[in-house]
C-alpha positions, 0 to 999 in steps of 0.5 A, a space after each residue: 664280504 668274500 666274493 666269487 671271482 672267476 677266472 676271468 676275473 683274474 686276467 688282465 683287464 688291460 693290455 700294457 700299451 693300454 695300462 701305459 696310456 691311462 697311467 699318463 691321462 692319470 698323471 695330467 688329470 690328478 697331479 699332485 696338490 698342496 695337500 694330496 699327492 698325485 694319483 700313483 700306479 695303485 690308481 691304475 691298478 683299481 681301475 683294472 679292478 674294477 674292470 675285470 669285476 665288470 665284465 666285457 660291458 664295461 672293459 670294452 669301450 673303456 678300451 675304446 676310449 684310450 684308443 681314441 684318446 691315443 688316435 688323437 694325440 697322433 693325430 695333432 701331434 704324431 706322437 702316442 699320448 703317453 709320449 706327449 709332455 704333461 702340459 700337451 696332455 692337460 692341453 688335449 684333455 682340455 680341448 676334449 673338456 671344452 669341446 663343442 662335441 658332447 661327444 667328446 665332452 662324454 667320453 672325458 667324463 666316462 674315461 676319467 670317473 673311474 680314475 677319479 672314484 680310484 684315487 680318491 678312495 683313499 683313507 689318508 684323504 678322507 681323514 684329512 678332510 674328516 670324512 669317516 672312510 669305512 665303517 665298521 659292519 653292524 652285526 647280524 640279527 639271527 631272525 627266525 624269518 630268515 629260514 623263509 629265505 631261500 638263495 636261488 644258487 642253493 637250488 640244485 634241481 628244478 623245483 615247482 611249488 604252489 601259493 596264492 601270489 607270486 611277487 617279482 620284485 622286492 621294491 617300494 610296490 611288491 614288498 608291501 604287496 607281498 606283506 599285507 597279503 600275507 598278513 590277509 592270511 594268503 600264501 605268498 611267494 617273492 622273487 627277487 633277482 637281487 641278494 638280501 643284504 644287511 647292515 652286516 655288508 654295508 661299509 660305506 664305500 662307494 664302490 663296494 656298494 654300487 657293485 652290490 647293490 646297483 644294477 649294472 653298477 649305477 651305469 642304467 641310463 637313457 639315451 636321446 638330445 642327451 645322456 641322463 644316467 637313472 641309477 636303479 637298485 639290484 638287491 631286495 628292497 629295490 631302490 628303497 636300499 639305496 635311495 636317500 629315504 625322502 618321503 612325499 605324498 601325490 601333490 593335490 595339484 597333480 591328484 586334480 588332473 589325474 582326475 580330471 585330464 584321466 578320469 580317475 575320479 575317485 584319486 582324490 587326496 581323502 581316499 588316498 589319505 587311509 593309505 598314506 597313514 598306514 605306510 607312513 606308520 609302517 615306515 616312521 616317516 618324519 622330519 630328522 633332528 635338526 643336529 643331523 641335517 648339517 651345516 648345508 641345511 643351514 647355509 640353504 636356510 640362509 640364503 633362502 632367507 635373504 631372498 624370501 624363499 620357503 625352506 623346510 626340512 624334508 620328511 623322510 623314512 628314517 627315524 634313529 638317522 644319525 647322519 652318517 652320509 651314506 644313505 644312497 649305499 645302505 644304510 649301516 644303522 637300520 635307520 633307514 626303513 626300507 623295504 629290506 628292513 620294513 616290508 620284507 622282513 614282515 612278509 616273511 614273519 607273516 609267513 611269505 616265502 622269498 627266493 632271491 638271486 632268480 630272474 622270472 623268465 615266463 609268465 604262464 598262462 591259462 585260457 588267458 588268465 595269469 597263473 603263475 612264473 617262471 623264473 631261473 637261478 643265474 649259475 656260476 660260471 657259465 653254467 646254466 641255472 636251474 628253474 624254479 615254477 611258482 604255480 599261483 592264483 594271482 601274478 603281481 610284477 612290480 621289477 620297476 618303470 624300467 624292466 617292467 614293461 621289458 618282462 611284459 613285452 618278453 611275454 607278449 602281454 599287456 599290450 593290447 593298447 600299445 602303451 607299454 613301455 610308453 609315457 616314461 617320466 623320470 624327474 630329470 634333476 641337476 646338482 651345483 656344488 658351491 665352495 665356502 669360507 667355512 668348514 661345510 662337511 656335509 658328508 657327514 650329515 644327512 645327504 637329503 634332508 633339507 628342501 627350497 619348495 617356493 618353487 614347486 608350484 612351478 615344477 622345481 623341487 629342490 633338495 640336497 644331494 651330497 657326497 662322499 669324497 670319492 663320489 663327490 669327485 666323480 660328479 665334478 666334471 673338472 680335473 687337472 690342477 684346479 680340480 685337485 685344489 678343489 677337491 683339497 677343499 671338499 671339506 668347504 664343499 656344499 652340494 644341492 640339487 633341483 628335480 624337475 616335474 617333467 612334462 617331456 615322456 620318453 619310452 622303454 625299448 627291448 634290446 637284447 632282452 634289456 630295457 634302452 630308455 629312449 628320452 627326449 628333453 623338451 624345450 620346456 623342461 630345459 627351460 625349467 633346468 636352466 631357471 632351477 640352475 639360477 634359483 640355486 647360484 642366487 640362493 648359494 651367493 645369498 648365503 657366502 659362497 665364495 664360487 658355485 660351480 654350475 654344471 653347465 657347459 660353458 659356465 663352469 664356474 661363477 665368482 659372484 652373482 653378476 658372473 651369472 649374466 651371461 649365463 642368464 641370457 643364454 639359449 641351451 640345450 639338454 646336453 649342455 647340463 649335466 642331468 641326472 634322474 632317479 624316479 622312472 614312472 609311466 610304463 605301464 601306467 594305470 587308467 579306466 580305458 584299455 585303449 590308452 592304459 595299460 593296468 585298470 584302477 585295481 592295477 589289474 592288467 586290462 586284457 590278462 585277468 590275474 596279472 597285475 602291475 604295482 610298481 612305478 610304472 603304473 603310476 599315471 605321471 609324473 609327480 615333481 616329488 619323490 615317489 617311493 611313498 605313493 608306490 608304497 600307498 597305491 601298493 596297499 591300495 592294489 593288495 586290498 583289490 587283490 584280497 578282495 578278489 582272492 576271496 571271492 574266487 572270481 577273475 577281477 577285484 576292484 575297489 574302483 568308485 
């Protein structure tokens, strides 16, 4: 796919002092294998591009890292890094890697991952492992819906139009607003910050796909007693485009204390059920064959088995699958159903309107009523864009758990309980990599389709969570020699994952018109990380491995399950696991009292008639599973309440009991 590339984009990321510093941290962190090469200057040279397409967010303190890496080599040895041997190098980078300062241990990581995902992107190592390396772009459909889609660089002037319901956000909660309001017959507008892209764009490459498709690259995350990167999706469909398509409804468990603990009473599993049936209908939700879930599946189910642990396929929303590996990147095949190619495409053919590439800016307002937004087109080159003022009846938000309640706060709204941007959930997950005596190539299965859930009671849910090569190597902490024979071996690979129900809540903050998650790990949910982290290396020796590899600081690698001892007696803390998230929930979250909730139970903000919020972010709490579908069910639910308020002309609509 041809992209724009300023002028900026063509200068030098890096100066040549700094080039000359990270070519000797690439040639003590990927030296040569018996089976790959070293990583050459072409390595050097990815990184520098991917730099200069980043931008000054990502330039600058890449720049700073190399600088503190040369500091310290002259500081223990009076010489520049580059100008050590290769053995004093590995022992540096060592010390960092080893470091009782998370701080540093950070920096390795954030200083090699680029390197890593450069070097390994590479075609001759993915056909030695039989990984497919770029697949060819499916051919675009010719739809007549498309000409409903409006490219906001194709805006030349400021335009104002009209309609019943103005969208923000394509994702799990506005794209099934937006199409079963249209099919209720009103006009209605979506606004997307993000492009629409298709199969025709999705080539598997990691990169690629992170660039186009991810917000800020995958580089979102929240800060507290840890690091937890929460990747978020930038293109229409949200991060349905880029999830692995696992499909759940609310536990009945956490239904009871919604009901209980909240007092939404009529949230019980039988009034959700009609809205379950129906996305779940819309979206082919069902177990894959068998066949396309992979040798990983089965090595899980056999370790399960010798210790009697339940174990099942997961439910997902991608019935032709065929396990190509990729879902976290677009899928090529369409198989997947995300709103992109399930929810969009229906809102447009029922008659919706779709601008993307615009950024709402304003919610307008009149004598306290939601009637409309604001939003601009993004310019080239510096530019400023152009606006574009949707003038409707009825405002939906739904940009997600994050930047949801960054836009209401930007607008003064919704805040009349000082809960927004509050009760933050994020489902704090980790993975473990094993190696077998087997070939695994679990990168050319389904990622996610396989689940442990004799432990969800307890908050631990288990599922897979492979990679392609290069990013399977970015996830490794290791480097250096080990690390290179390792990664020889990605073919005997096999990577699982566990998400925690959390109890800890973070908040989001506004800085610099950007959403900062601030977040916390409790000591009760590093308990449950650390017991989810021993259920996993029981499970991955029960079934052969030869080593698993923990993601635990301090306990890298374990050759056998009495390896594990010292581990289990253990006192951690958050920064000693390598977490993960990927569900944001609570910000803007849904209750009866306007003192402690944000929206009402028809999603209706509770001091701005009109205005309402249906993506993560109201969903009262943590759920322990993935959430896609029950923002999907509590979307229809809303777009019910906003019909029935829509025709009858007055303020608010409920369909509370």
């Amino acid at each position: 796919m041809a992209e724009h590339v300023t002028a900026g984009e063509r200068q030098p990321a890096l100066s040549e002092r700094e080039r000359k510093i990270l070519w000797a941290v690439a040639e003590a962190a990927l030296p040569a294998g018996e089976i790959f090469p070293g990583a050459d200057r072409g390595v050097i040279d990815k990184v520098e591009h991917f730099l200069r397409v980043s931008g000054p967010v990502a330039t600058r303190p890449y720049q700073a890292l190399l600088w503190a890496l040369e500091a310290q080599a002259r500081l223990t040895s009076l010489r520049g890094f580059a100008g050590l041997g290769l053995q004093r190098r590995q022992e540096l980078l060592m010390r960092w890697f080893d470091s009782g300062s998370y701080a540093r241990r950070m920096s390795l990581r954030a200083l090699l991952t680029p390197l890593k995902v450069a070097h390994y992107n590479n075609p001759a190592f993915y056909k030695q492992l039989g990984c497919v390396y770029e697949r060819p772009a499916g051919k675009p459909e010719k739809q007549r819906w498309m000409s409903q889609v409006v490219a906001g660089e194709s805006l030349g002037a400021d335009e104002r139009i009209e309609c019943d319901v103005v969208v923000i956000g394509t994702g799990a909660g506005g794209a099934v607003v937006a199409r079963e309001l249209s099919e209720q017959g009103h006009a209605v507008v979506m606004l997307e910050e993000g492009a629409f892209f298709g199969r025709q764009d999705f080539n598997g490459q990691t990169a690629d796909m992170q660039r186009l498709l991810y917000r800020d690259m995958g580089a979102t995350g929240a800060l507290g007693n840890t690091m937890i990167p929460i990747p978020v999706g930038r293109t229409v469909g949200g991060s349905t485009t880029i999830n692995s398509g696992t499909c759940f409804r609310v536990p009945d468990r956490v239904l009871a204390k919604w009901r209980n603990e909240m007092g939404l009473g009529e949230f019980t599993p039988e009034h959700l059920a009609p809205y379950y049936d129906r996305v779940e209908g819309v979206i082919g939700a069902g177990a894959n064959p068998a066949k396309y879930l992979g040798a990983i599946a089965r090595l899980i189910a056999k370790g399960c088995d010798v210790l009697g642990y339940s174990h099942k396929p997961l439910q997902r929303n991608a019935p032709d699958c065929d396990g190509q590996g990729v879902c976290c990147f677009g899928c090529p095949t369409d198989a997947k159903r995300s709103m992109n190619v399930s929810y969009v495409p229906m809102a447009l053919k029922a008659g919706a309107q779709l601008y993307t590439g615009v950024r709402a800016t304003t919610v307008l307002t009149q004598s306290g009523r939601a009637v409309g937004v604001v939003a601009r087109t993004a310019g080239r080159q510096g530019a400023p864009g152009v606006s574009l003022t949707v003038h409707a009846r009825t405002v939906v938000v739904a940009c997600g758990s994050l930047h949801t309640p960054v836009f209401l706060m930007q607008n003064g709204l919704a805040n009349g309980s000082g809960q927004l941007g509050k009760n933050l959930s994020i489902h704090p997950a980790i993975g473990m990599a094993a190696e077998f005596g087997e070939q695994v190539q679990g990168y050319n299965a389904v990622p996610q389709g396989y689940s442990i859930d004799e432990f969800h009671d307890e908050g631990l849910m288990f599922e897979g969570a492979m990679f392609p090569l290069d990013m399977g190597a970015s996830v490794m902490p290791q480097f250096g020699p080990q690390f290179v024979r390792l990664m020889e071996r990605y073919d005997r690979v096999a990577m699982f994952g566990c998400m925690i129900e959390d109890t800890s809540r973070g908040q989001v903050r506004v800085v610099r018109g950007r959403p900062l998650p601030i977040y916390f790990l409790n000591d009760g949910d590093v308990a449950r990380l650390k017991r989810a982290v021993d259920i996993l290396g029981r499970v991955y020796f029960a079934a052969g491995a030869r080593r698993v590899f923990s993601m635990v600081h301090g306990f890298d690698e374990w050759r056998s399950e009495a390896d594990m001892a010292g581990f289990r007696h253990a006192r951690l803390k958050a920064r000693d696991f390598d977490i993960t998230a990927y569900h944001p929930l609570g910000t803007a979250r849904m209750g009866r009292d306007p003192r402690t909730s944000v929206v009402g139970t028809d999603h209706q903000v509770h001091d701005v008639p009109g205005l309402y919020v249906t993506d993560g972010s109201s969903v009262p709490s943590s759920l322990g599973v993935n959430p896609q579908v029950t923002i999907m069910a509590l979307a229809t639910r809303a777009a019910e309440a906003i019909g029935k308020a829509l025709e009858r002309g007055d303020d608010r609509g409920s369909i509370a009991a």
